[in-house]
C-alpha positions as CSV (number, residue, x, y, z in Angstrom):
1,X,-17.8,-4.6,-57.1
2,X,-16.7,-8.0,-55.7
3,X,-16.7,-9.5,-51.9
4,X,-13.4,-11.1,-51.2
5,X,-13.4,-14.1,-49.1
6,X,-9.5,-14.0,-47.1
7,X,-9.2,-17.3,-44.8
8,X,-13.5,-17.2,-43.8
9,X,-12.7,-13.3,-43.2
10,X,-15.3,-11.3,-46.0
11,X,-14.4,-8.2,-47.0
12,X,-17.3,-6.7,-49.1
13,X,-17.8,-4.0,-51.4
14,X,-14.1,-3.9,-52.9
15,X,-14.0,-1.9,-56.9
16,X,-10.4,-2.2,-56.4
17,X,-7.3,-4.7,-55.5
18,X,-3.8,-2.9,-55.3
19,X,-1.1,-5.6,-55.6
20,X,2.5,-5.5,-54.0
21,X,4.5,-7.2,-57.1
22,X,7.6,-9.0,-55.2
23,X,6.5,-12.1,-53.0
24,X,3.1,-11.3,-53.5
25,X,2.8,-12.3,-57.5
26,X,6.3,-13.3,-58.1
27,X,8.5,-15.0,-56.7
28,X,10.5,-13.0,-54.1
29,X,13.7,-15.3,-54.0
30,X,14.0,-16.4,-57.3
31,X,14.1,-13.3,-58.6
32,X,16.2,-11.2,-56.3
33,X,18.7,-13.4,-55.7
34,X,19.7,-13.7,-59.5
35,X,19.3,-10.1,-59.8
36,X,21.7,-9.2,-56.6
37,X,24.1,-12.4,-58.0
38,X,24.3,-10.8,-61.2
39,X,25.7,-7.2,-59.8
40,X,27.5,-8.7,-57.8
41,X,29.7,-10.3,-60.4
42,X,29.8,-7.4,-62.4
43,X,31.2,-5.3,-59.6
44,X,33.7,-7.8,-58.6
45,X,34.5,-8.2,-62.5
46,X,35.0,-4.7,-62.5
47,X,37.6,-3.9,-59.5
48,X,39.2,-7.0,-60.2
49,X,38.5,-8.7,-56.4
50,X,38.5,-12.4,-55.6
51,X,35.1,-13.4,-56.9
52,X,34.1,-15.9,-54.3
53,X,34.6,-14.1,-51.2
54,X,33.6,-10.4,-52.3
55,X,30.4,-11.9,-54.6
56,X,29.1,-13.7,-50.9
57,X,30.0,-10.5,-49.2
58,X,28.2,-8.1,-51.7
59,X,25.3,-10.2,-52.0
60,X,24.7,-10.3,-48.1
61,X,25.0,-6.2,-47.3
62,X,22.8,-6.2,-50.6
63,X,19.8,-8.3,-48.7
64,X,20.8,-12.2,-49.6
65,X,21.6,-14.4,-47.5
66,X,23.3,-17.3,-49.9
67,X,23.7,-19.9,-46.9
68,X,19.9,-19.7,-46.1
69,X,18.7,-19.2,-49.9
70,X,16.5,-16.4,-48.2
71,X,16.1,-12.5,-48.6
72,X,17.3,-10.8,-44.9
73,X,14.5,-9.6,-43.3
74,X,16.3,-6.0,-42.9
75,X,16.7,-5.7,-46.9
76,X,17.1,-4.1,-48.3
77,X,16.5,-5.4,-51.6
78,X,13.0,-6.4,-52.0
79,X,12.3,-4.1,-49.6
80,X,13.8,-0.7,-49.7
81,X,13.9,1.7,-53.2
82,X,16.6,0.8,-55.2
83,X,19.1,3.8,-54.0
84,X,19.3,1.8,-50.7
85,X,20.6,-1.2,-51.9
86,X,22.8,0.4,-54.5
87,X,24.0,2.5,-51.2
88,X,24.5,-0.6,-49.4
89,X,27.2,-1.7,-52.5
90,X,28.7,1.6,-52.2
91,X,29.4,1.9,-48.8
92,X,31.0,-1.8,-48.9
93,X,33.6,-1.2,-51.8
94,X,34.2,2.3,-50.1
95,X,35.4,0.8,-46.6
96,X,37.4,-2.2,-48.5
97,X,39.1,1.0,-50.3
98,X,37.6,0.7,-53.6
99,X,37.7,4.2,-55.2
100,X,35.0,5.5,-57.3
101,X,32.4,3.6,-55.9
102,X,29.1,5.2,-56.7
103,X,29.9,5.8,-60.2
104,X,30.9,2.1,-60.2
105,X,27.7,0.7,-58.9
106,X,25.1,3.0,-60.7
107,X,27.0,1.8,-63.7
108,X,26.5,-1.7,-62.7
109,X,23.1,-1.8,-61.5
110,X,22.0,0.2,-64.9
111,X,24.0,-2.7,-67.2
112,X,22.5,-5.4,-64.9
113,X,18.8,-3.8,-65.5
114,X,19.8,-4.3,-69.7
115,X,20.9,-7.4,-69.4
116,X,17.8,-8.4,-67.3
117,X,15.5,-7.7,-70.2
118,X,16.9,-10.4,-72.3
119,X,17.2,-13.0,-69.1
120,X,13.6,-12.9,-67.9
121,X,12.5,-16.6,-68.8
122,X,15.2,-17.1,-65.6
123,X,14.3,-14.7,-63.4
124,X,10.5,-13.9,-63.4
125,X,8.3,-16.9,-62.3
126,X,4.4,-16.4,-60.8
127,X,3.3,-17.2,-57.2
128,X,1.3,-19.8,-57.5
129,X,-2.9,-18.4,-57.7
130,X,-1.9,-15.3,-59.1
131,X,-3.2,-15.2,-62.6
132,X,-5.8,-17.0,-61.6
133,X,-6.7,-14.2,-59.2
134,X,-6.0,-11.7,-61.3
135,X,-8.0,-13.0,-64.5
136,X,-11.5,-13.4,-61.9
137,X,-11.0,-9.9,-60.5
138,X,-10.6,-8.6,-64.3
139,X,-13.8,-11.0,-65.5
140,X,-15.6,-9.4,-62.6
141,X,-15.0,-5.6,-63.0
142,X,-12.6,-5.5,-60.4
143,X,-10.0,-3.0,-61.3
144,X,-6.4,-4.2,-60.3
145,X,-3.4,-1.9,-59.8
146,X,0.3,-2.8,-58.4
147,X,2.4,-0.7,-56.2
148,X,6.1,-1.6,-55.8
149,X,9.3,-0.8,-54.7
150,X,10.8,-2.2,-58.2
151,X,10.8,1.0,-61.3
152,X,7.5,1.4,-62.8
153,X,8.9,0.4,-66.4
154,X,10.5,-3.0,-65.1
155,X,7.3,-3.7,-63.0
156,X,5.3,-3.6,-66.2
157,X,7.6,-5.4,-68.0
158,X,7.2,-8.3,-65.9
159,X,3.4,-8.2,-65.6
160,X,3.2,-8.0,-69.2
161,X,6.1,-11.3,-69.6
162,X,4.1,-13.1,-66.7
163,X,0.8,-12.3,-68.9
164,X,-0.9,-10.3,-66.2
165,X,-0.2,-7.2,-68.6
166,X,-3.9,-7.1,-69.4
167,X,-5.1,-7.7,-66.2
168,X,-3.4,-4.8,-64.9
169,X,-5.4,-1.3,-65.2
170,X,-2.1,1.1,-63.3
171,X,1.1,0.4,-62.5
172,X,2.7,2.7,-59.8
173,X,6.3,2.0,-59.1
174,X,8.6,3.4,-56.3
175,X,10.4,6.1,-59.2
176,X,6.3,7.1,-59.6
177,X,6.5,9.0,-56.1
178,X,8.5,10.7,-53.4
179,X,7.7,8.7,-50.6
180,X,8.6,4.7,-50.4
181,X,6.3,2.7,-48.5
182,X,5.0,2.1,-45.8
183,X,4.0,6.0,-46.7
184,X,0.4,6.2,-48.7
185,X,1.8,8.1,-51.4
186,X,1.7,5.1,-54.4
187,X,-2.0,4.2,-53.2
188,X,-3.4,8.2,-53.5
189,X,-1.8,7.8,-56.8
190,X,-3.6,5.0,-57.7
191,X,-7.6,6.0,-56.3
192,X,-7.1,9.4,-57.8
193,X,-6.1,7.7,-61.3
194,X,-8.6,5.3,-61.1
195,X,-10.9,7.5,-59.5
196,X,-11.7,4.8,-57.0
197,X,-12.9,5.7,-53.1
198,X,-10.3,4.6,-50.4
199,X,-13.8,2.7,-48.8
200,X,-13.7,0.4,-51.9
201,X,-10.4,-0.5,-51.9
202,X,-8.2,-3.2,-50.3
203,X,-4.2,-3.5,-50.7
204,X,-2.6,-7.3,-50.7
205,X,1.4,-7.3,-50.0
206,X,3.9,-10.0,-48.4
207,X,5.6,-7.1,-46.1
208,X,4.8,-5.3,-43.1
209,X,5.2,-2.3,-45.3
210,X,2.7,-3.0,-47.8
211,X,0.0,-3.4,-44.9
212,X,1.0,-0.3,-43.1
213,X,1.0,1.5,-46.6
214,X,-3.2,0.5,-46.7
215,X,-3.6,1.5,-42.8
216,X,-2.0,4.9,-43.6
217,X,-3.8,5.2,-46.8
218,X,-7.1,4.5,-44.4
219,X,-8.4,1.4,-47.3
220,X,-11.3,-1.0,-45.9
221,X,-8.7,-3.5,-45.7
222,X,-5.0,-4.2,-45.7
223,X,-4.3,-8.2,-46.6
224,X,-1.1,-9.9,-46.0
225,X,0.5,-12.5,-47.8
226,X,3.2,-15.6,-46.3
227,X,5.1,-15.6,-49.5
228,X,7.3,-13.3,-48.8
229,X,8.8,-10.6,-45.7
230,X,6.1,-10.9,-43.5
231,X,5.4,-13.8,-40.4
232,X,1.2,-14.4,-39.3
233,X,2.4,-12.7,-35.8
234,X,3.6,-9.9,-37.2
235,X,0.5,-9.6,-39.8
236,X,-1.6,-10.4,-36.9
237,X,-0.6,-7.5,-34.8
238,X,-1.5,-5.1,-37.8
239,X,-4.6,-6.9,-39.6
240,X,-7.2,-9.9,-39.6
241,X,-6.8,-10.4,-43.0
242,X,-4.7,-13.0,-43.8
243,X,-3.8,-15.7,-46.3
244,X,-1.2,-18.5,-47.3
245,X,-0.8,-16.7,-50.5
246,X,-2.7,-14.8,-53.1
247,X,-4.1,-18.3,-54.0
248,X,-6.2,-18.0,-50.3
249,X,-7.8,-15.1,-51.4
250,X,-11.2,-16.0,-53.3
251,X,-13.1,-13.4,-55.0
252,X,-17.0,-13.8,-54.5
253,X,-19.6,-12.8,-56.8
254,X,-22.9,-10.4,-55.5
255,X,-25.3,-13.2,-54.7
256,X,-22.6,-15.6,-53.2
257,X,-22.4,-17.1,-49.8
């Protein structure tokens, strides 16, 4: 077991981390908005519309906003499962009068995930701390999971390109369970893999989700990150625990002070 230290905060007693992957160890922008830019070309490829106008368009009901270089708040990518956002496609190409619009975009999204695999050296790049982190709670016997709203397989994929692949013990991803978070469902998964109390465990994320997730799921502490969704006041009204990013989260021996 390790003590974590979170902004002077000590949380003590913790045999487990569980990670959020998006904004919390990767890059929440740089990823996203090259994966929504890339469907959205596709799909404008495919029903033959004006790129410019329709790409801009798509990406926005999709959760980009290009003039800010920001994800929306509202999502829903980066936020939401991945039927949402490929909803959010659907329903724009339906009311522009685009038929065959689901088939279209499931299509998409499935090519754009195959392509992704050989594009990852553009796409995937570390919050700054992370491996670090992840390589002192591994040398200190400090089992580390991730729970995300990104497809089990992908989210391994991208711990494993990162380097973080043996760092990881379980990866649950949002096609692993019924419920999307903030439900509890990915983090019961995870303690009754790892056979891990609830009492030991704490939960890091950059949403409001991921910290509700660890207050449903009753954990000793829910940690929020400023690297991605979530704003101190809105953390603040949920949890004490907070940090700049995963880089303000020090991991303290038995014996420390």
């Amino acid at each position: 077991m390790v003590d974590l230290n979170v902004d002077s905060r000590v949380i003590r007693d913790i045999e487990l981390v569980i990670f959020d992957k998006d904004g919390t160890l990767m890059e929440l922008y740089y990823y996203w908005s090259q994966m929504v830019a890339l469907r959205a070309q596709l799909i404008c490829e495919q029903c033959g519309l004006e790129q410019q106008q329709h790409e801009h368009d798509l990406m926005h009901v999709m959760g980009v906003d290009v003039q800010s270089r920001r994800l929306r708040p509202q999502g829903p990518v980066g936020l939401k499962k991945r039927e949402i956002v490929l909803q959010a496609a659907v329903d724009y190409l339906t009311e522009i009068g685009i038929p065959g619009a689901n088939g279209l975009c499931n299509d998409v999204f499935d090519e754009i995930d195959r392509r992704s695999l050989f594009l990852l050296d553009t796409l995937i790049k570390p919050i700054e701390g992370a491996s670090s982190l992840l390589r002192i709670l591994r040398d200190s016997n400090c089992k580390v999971a991730i729970a995300t709203t990104d497809r089990g397989e992908r989210a391994r994929l991208a711990m494993d390109f990162l380097g973080f692949g043996d760092r990881v013990d379980l990866v649950v991803g949002v096609d692993g369970v019924s419920r999307p978070k903030p439900d509890p469902e990915m983090i019961h998964v995870i303690l009754e893999t790892l056979r891990i109390d609830r009492s030991n465990t704490a939960t890091v994320g950059d949403a409001l989700t991921d910290v509700k997730m660890g207050l449903n799921a009753g954990l000793k502490a829910s940690i929020g990150v400023l690297t991605g969704f979530g704003r101190y006041e809105e953390f603040a009204a949920l949890t004490p625990y907070i940090a700049h990013s995963v880089a303000g989260i020090k991991v303290m021996r038995k014996g420390d002070v």
